[in-house]
LUMGU-393163 format. One record per residue (C-alpha): residue in three letters; x, y, z. Coordinates in steps of 0.5 Angstrom, whole numbers, padded with zeros to 4 digits, always signed. Each point is the difference from the previous one (the first is absolute). Layout:
residues N
ALAXYZ;...
END
This chain:
residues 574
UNK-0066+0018-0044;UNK+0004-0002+0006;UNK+0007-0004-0001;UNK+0000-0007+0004;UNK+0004+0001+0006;UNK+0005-0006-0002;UNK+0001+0005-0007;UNK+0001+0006+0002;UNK+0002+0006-0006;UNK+0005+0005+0002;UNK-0005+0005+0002;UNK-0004-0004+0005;UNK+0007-0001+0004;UNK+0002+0007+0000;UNK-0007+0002+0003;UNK+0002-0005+0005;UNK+0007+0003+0001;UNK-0004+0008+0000;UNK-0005-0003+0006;UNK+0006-0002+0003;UNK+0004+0006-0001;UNK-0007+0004+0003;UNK+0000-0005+0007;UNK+0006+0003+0002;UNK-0002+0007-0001;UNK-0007+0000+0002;UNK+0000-0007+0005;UNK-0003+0001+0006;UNK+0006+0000+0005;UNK+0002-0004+0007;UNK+0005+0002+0004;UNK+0002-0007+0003;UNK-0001+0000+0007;UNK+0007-0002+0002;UNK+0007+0005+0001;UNK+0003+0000-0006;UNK+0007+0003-0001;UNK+0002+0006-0006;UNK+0006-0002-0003;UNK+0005+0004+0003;UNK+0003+0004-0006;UNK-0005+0003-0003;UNK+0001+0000-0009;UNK-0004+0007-0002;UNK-0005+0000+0006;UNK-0002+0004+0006;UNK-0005+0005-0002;UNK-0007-0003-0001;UNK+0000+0001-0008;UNK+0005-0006+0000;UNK+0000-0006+0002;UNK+0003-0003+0007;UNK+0003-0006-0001;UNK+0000-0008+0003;UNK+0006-0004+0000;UNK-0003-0008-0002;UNK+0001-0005-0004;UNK-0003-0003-0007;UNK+0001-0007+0001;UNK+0001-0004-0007;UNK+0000-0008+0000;UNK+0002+0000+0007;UNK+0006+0005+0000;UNK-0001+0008+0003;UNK+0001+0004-0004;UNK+0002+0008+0004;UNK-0006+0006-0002;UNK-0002+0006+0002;UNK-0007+0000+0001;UNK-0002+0009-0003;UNK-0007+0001+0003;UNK-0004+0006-0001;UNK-0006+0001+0005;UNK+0001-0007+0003;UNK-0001-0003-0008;UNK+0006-0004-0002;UNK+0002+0003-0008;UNK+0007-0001+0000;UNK+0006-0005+0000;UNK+0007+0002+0001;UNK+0006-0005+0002;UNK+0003+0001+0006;UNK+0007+0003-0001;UNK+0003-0005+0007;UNK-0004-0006-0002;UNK+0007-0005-0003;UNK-0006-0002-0005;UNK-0002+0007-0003;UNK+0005+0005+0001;UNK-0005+0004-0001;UNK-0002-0002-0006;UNK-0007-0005-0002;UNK-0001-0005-0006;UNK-0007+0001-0004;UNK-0004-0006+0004;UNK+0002+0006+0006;UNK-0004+0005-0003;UNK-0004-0003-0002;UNK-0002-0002+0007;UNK-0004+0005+0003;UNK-0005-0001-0007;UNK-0001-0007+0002;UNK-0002+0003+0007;UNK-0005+0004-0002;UNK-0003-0005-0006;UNK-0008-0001+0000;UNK+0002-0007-0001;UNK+0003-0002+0006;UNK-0004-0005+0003;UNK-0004+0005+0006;UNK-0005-0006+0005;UNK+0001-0008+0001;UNK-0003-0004-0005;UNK-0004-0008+0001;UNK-0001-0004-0006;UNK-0001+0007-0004;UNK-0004+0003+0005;UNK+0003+0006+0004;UNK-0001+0000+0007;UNK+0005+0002+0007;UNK+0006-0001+0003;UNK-0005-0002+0006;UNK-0003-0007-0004;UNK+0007-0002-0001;UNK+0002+0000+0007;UNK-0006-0003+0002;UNK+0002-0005-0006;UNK+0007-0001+0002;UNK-0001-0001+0006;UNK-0005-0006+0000;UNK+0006-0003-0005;UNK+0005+0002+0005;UNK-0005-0005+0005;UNK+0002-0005-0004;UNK+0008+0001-0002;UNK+0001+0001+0008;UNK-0002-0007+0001;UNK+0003-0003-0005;UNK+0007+0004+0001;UNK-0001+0003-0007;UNK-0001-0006-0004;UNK-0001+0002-0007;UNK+0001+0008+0000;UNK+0004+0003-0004;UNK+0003+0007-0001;UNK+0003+0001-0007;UNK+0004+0007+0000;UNK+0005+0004-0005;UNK+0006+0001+0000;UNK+0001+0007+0006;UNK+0005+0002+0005;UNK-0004+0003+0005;UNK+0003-0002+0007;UNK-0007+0001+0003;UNK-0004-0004-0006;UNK+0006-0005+0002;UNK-0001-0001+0008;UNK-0008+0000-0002;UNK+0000-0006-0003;UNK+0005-0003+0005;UNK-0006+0001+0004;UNK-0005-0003-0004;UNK+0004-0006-0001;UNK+0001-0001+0008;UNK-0007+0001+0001;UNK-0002-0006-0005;UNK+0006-0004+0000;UNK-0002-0005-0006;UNK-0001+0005-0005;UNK+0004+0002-0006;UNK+0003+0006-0003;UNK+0001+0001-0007;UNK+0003+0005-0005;UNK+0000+0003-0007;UNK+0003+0005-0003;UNK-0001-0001-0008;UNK+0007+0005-0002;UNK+0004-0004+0005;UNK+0006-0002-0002;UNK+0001-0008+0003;UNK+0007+0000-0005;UNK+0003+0005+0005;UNK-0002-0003+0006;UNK+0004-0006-0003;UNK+0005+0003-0003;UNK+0002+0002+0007;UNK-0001-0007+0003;UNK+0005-0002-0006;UNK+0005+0005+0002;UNK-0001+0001+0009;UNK-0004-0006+0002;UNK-0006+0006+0002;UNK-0004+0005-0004;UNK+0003+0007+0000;UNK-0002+0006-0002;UNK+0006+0004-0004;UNK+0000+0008+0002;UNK+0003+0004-0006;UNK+0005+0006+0000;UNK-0001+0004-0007;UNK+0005+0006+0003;UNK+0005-0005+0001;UNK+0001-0004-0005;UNK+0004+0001-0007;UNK-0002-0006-0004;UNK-0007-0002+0001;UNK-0002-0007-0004;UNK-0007-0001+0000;UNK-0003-0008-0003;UNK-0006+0001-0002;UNK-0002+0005+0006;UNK-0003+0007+0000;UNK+0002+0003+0006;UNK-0002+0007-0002;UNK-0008-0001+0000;UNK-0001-0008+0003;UNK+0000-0002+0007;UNK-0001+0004+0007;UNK+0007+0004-0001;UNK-0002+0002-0007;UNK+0000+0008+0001;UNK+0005+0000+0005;UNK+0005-0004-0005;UNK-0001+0005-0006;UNK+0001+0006+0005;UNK+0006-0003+0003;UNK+0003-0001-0007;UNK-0001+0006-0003;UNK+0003+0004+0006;UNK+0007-0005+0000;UNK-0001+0001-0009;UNK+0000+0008+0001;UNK+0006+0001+0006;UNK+0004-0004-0006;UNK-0002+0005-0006;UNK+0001+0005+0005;UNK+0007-0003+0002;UNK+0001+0000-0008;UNK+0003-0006+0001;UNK-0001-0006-0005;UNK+0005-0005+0003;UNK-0004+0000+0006;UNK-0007+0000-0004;UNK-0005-0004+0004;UNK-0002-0005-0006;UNK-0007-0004-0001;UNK+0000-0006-0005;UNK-0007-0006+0000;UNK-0002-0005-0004;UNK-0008+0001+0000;UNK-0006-0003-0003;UNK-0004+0006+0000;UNK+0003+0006+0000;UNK-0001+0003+0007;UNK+0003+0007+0003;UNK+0006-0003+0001;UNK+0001-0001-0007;UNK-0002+0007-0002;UNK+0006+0002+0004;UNK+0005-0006-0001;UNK+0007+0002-0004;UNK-0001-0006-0003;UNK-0007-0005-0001;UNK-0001-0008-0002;UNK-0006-0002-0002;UNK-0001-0008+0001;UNK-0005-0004+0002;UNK+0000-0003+0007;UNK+0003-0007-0001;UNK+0005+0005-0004;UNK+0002+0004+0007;UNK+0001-0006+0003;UNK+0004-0003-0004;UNK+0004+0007+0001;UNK+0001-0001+0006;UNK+0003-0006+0000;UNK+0006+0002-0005;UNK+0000+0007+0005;UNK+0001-0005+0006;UNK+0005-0005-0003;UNK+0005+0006-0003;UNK+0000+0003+0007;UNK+0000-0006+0005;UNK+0000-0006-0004;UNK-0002-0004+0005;UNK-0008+0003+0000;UNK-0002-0003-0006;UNK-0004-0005+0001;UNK-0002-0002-0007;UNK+0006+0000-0005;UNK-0001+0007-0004;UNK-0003-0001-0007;UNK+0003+0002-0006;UNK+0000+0008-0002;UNK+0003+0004-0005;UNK+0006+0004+0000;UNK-0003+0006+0001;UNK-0005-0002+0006;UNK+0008-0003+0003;UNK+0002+0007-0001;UNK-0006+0003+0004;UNK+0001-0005+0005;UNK+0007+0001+0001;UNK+0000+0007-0001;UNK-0006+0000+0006;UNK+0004-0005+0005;UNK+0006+0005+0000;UNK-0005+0006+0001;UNK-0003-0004+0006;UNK+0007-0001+0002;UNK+0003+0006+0000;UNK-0007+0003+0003;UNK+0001-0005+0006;UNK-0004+0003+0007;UNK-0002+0006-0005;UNK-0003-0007-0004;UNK-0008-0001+0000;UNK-0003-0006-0004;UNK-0008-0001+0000;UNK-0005-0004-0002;UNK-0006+0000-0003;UNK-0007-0003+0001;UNK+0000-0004-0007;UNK+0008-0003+0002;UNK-0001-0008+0002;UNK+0002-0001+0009;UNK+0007-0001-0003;UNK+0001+0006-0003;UNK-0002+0003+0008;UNK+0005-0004+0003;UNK+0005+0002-0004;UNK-0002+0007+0000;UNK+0001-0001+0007;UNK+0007-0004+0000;UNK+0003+0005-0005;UNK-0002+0007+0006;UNK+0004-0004+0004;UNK+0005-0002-0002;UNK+0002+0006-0003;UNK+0000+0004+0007;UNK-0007+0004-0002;UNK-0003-0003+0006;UNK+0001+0007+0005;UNK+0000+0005-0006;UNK-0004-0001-0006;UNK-0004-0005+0003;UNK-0002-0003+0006;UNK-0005-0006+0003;UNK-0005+0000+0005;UNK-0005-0004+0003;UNK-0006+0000-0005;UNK-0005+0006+0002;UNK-0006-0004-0002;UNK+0002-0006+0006;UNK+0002-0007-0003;UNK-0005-0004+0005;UNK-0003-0007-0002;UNK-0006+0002-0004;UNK-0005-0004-0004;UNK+0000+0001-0009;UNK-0007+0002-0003;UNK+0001-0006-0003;UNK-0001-0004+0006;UNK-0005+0004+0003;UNK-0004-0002-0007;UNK+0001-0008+0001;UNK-0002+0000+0007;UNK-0006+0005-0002;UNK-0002-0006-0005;UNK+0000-0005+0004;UNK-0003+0002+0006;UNK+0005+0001+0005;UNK-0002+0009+0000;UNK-0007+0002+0002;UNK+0002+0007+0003;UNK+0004+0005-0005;UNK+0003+0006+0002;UNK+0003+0004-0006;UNK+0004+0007+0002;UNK+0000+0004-0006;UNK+0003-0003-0006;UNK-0005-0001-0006;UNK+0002-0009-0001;UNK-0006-0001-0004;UNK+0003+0005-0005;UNK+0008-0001+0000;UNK+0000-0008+0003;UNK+0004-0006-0004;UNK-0006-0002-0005;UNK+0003-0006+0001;UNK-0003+0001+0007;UNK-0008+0001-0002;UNK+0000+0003+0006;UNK-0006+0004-0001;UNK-0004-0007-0001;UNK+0004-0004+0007;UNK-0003+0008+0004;UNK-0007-0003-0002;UNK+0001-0006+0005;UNK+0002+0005+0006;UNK-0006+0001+0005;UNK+0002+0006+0003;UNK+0005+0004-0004;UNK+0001+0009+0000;UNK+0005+0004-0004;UNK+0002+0007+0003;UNK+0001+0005-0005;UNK+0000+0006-0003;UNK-0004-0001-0006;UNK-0006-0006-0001;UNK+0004-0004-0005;UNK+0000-0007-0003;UNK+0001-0002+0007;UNK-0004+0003+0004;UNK-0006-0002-0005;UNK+0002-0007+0001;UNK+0001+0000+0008;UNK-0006+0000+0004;UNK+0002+0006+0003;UNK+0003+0006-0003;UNK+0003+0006+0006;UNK+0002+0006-0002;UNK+0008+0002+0001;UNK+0001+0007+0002;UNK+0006+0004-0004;UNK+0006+0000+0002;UNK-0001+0008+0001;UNK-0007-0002+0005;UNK+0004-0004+0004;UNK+0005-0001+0005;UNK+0006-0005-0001;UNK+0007-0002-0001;UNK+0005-0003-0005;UNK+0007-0001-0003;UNK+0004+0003-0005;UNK+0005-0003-0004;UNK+0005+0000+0004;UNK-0004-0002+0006;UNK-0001+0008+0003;UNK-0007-0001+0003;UNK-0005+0006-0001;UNK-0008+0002+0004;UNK-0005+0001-0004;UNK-0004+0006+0003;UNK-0007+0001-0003;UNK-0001+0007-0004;UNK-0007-0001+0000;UNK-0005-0004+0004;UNK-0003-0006-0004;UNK-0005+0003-0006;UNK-0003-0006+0001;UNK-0003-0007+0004;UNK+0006-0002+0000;UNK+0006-0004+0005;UNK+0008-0001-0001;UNK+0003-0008+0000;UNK+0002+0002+0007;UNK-0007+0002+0003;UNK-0003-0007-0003;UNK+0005-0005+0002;UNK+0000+0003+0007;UNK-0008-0001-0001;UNK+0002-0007-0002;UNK+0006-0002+0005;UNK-0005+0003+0005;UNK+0005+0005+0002;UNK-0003+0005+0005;UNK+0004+0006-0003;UNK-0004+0001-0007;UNK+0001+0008+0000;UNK+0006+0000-0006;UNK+0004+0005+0003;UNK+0001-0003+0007;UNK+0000-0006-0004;UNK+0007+0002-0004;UNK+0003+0003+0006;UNK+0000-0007+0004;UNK+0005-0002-0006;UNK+0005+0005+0001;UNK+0000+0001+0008;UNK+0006-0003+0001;UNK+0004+0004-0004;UNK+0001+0006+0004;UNK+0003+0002+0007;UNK-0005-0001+0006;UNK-0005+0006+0000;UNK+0002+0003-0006;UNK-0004-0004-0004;UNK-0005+0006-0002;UNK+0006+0004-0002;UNK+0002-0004-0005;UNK-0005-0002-0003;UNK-0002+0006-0001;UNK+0008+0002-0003;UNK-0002-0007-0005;UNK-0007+0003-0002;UNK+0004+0007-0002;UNK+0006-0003-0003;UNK-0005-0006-0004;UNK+0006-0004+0002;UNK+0002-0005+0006;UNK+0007+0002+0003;UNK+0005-0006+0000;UNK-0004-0004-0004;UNK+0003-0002-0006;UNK+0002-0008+0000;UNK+0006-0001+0001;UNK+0006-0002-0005;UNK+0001-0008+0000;UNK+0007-0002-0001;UNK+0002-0005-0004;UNK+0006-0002+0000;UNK+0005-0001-0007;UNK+0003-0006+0002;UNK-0007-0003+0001;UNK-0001+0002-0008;UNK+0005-0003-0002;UNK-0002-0007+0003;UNK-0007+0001-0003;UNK-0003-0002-0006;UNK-0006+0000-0002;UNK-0004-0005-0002;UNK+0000-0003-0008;UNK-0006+0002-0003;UNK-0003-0001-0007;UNK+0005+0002-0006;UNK-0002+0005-0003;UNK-0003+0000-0008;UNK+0006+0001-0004;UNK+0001+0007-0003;UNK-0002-0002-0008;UNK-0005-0004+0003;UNK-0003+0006+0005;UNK-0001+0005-0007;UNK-0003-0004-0004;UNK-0006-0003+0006;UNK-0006+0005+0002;UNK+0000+0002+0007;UNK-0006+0003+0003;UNK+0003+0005+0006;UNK-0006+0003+0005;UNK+0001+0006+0004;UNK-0003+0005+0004;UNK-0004+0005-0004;UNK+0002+0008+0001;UNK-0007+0002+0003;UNK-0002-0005+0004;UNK+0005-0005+0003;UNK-0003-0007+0001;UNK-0006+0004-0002;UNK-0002+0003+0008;UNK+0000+0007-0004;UNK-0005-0002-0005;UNK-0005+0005+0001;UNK+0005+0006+0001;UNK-0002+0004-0007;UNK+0006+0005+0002;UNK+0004-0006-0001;UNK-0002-0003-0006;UNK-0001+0007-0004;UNK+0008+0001+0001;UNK+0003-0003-0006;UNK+0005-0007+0002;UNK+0007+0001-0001;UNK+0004+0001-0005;UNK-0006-0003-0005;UNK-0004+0007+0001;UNK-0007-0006+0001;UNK-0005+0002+0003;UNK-0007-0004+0002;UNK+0001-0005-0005;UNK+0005-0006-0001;UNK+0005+0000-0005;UNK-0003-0006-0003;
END
């Protein structure tokens, strides 16, 4: 008897997993049409028994992430990170490794879908442009593009476009895991949203407020790497005085905690208000709330950390976490600064994901119910799956006439949309993005598309009515200026080898510690008394170990990894 598809056992899935495995090492095999570049140093290759590898990238919730692509006979069968990637440093997290099962998984999506039916690229042409007709007659009234979060350059001039093509039409994004507490929190401290850019190796006191620096975010692998090496060099110097030191106050326990000299468990509202006595005993005047009452020794801690962070100063480093109130960032930030950290432990850049105007997914579901949207256009993200329930998203998406959803795999929201478009893999397609600290990477293909598919870049030439629609030359018009008059091919080349743009980091933002000072952030909610805190039930929601917000749900290699520190695997706790 056949389980249903919506309760699959154990067996059923690793079945899956086997025919993924088989794709890989028996698939037919595409040589994509254009030039690609072999990375340049070669790690155990260069016989026909070996794999010839590709320098690309693997692109997690917008951010590049350095690889290198092992290929044997022209099939990708390997992930290793690429040893001058600033993300990587030649090393990869499991979502990385993962990747290349996902490229090879029979479920992804292989031809483009009508109201359940599949039919070709060719009907969606046809389709889009009688409802292009329209749009261009009203200016773009009511289309709208819905997108997550990324960093793509080329994905970011391309809708630039569209936009001047259908200048009333809006543009939305959605990103479930964003955390909208940091962006305030740099408001609060800055006046501007930044992004901070953490050196592990040189800091001495590390003092994380409910972050995991170690396994969250884009810079994870490179953190703990970083961290590692500065904690090995001290070992080596058999010097315990200068001891690089991690201490955190954690709701759940993280990597970060497993290493951390010293580990607070506490619920959030508790963390904050941790924050606020760590801020008043250094600089009095960042407090904005009047510190609640502690016992004597949670003081002797706060005393204790404020005069390691003193005494640490440049060699500083506080972090916040994604559970920690907007204050709490703000602070965070203000205490970096005025430490010194800025330039050594910590510096602060523009953020890599761009800081433009753009719509919520909460207004594009208000604007969807009354009427306002009758063309939709979704690029990846799964909003029907991991929107706010308060939106109803999925019922304001029944009332849009025209609506596609480019993606990976046919999810919720490709069955709720008129059209669903087949993604091609990251490893299939030609593209760009940007790394934590703002390093721009070119995705190469390692193999031609396996199926009918088309990268965002190739549909939004076709909806933007570009005259390029080849996904290379597409990437290439990006970066053009970037080189000296008649040495564009050289570099290109170069950029394609090396997996990384020369120069293209952002750079430091100076902030002056003078401003700091005269900066306070704004007063906010006092925080829960302690007492009050541990006797209250608090429910804290976080991304699973295996399938993030849930894009790598159908990943059986991943789900048969047991989670951190628990040991679970496949079923909950609960």
């Amino acid at each position: 008897m056949t389980k249903p598809p919506d309760r699959p056992d154990r067996r059923s899935v690793l079945q899956r997993m086997a025919a993924s495995v088989a794709l890989a090492g028996a698939g037919c095999t595409r040589v994509p049409d254009e030039r690609i570049v072999p990375y340049e140093r070669m790690p155990e290759a260069g016989t026909a028994s070996l794999p010839v590898y590709y320098a690309s990238a693997f692109v997690r919730s917008g951010f590049a992430h350095g690889v290198l692509v092992g290929t044997k006979q022209g099939r990708p069968i390997k992930i290793e990170g690429n040893p001058t990637h600033p993300s990587s440093r030649g090393a990869t997290d499991v979502f990385a490794q993962a990747s290349v099962l996902q490229l090879w998984d029979p479920d992804r999506s292989p031809a483009v879908v009508q109201r359940g039916l599949t039919t070709s690229w060719s009907a969606f042409d046809t389709a889009w442009r009688e409802r292009e007709a329209q749009l261009l007659a009203s200016r773009g009234e009511g289309l709208r593009l819905l997108t997550t979060r990324f960093t793509s350059p080329t994905l970011r001039r391309q809708i630039g476009l569209l936009l001047e093509r259908f200048p009333r039409a809006r543009w939305h994004r959605h990103d479930p895991l964003h955390v909208r507490a940091a962006d305030e929190g740099a408001r609060r401290a800055f006046g501007r949203v930044v992004r901070c850019v953490s050196h592990f190796d040189r800091a001495r006191f590390v003092l994380s407020l409910g972050a995991d620096p170690f396994s969250e975010g884009p810079a994870s692998v490179r953190d703990a790497i970083d961290w590692s090496t500065r904690r090995a060099d001290d070992l080596r110097a058999n010097d315990a005085a200068h001891l690089a030191r991690l201490v955190c106050a954690e709701t759940t326990r993280g990597l970060f905690g497993a290493r951390a000299d010293e580990r607070l468990v506490l619920a959030p509202a508790q963390i904050d208000a941790l924050a606020q006595r760590l801020a008043a005993q250094l600089y009095p005047d960042l407090a904005t709330s009047e510190p609640s009452a502690a016992s004597n020794a949670a003081t002797a801690r706060i005393v204790r950390w404020a005069a390691r962070l003193k005494r640490a100063g440049a060699q500083a480093l506080v972090v916040a976490g994604p559970q920690a109130s907007a204050n709490t960032h703000a602070i965070a930030h203000l205490l970096n600064l005025r430490l010194g950290a800025g330039g050594t432990s910590v510096d602060w850049i523009e953020p890599p994901e761009g800081d433009e105007p753009a719509d919520s997914i909460e207004d594009l579901a208000d604007a969807m119910r009354s009427g306002d949207v009758d063309t939709l256009l979704i690029l990846d993200g799964n909003p029907v799956y991991d929107a706010p329930a308060r939106s109803r998203f999925r019922e304001a998406l029944r009332r849009v006439e025209f609506s596609a959803h480019l993606s990976l795999y046919r999810d919720e929201t490709s069955d709720a949309c008129v059209w669903h478009l087949p993604r091609s893999h990251d490893y299939e397609q030609w593209s760009d993005a940007r790394a934590f600290d703002g390093s721009a990477t070119v995705l190469q293909p390692a193999i031609a598309p396996l199926y009918d598919t088309r990268s965002a870049h190739e549909l939004l030439a076709v909806l933007a009515g570009a005259a390029e629609r080849d996904g290379r030359e597409i990437v290439r018009a990006t970066w053009r200026g970037s080189s000296g008059a008649g040495e564009f091919d050289a570099w290109w080349r170069r950029s394609l080898r090396a997996g990384t743009l020369e120069s293209s980091a952002y750079p430091r933002l100076v902030l002056s510690r003078d401003a700091a000072n005269r900066i306070a952030p704004e007063a906010p909610t006092a925080p829960a008394p302690a007492a009050e805190a541990a006797d209250s039930f608090v429910a804290v929601f976080v991304a699973d170990a295996s399938v993030a917000d849930g894009a790598f749900a159908n990943n059986a290699w991943l789900q048969e990894l047991p989670r951190p520190f628990t040991k679970l695997t496949w079923e909950n706790a609960a």
